[in-house]
N, C-alpha and C positions, 0 to 999 in steps of 0.2 A: 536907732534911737536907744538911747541907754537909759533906761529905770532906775534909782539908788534904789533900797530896800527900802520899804516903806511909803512907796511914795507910789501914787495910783497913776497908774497909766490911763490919758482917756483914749477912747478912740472916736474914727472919724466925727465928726459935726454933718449932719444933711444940710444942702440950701435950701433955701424957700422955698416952696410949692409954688409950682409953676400954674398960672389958668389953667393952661390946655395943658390935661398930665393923663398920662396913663391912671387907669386903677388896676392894682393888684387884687387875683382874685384870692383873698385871706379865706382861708379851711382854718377849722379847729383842731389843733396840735392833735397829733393820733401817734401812739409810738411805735414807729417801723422800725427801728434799728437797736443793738445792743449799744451801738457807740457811734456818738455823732461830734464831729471833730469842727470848730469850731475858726473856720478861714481868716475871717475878717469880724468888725460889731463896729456899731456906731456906740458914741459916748452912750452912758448910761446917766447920766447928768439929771437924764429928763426923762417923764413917765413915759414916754415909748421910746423904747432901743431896737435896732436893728443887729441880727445877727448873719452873715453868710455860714451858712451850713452844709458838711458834705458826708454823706453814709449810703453806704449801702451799691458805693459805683455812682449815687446821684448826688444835685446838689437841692440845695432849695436856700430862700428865704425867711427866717422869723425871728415874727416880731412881739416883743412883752410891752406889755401897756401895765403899767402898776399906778392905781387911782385909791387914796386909802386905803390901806390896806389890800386892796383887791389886785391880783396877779394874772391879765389875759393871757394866754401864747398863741397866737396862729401862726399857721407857716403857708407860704406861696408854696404851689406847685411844685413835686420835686421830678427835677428833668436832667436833662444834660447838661454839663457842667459850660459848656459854652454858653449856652440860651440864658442862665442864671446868673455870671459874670454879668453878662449885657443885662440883665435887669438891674443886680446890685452896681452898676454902674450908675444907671437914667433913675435908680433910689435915691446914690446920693446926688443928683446934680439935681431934682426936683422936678424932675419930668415922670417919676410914677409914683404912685403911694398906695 
């Protein structure tokens, strides 16, 4: 995909939550790494985005919720880079949250 300048890239959209879904177990952002490199994000459209994230040799999930003014971050579990692909996978099809 080609960007002009100025013009916002969004990225993915989540589908619906699913009844029967996983729940993510959300920790309160804790800063491990100098630099954390930013794989994939869901649109920021809306007050919770999702980001794939990878540092440190791990990867993990998180996620900002912005409600007035106010700014959450947690992040899922940071594990192997396989195990967190197949989460940010069933995140975006609506099978975990």
């Amino acid at each position: 995909m080609v960007v002009a300048w100025g013009e916002r890239h969004h990225g993915h959209h989540l589908a619906p939550l699913q009844a029967t879904h996983e729940v993510i177990d959300w920790r309160p952002e804790v800063p491990r790494a100098d630099r954390v490199r930013v794989k994939e994000h869901t649109c920021d459209c809306r007050a919770t985005f999702y980001e794939l994230c990878r540092a440190g040799g791990l990867m993990f999930v998180r996620r900002t919720h912005r409600l007035r003014g106010v700014v959450t971050v947690h992040e899922a579990p940071w594990v192997l880079s396989k195990e967190v692909e197949a989460l940010w996978l069933r995140l975006l099809i609506g099978s975990a949250r």
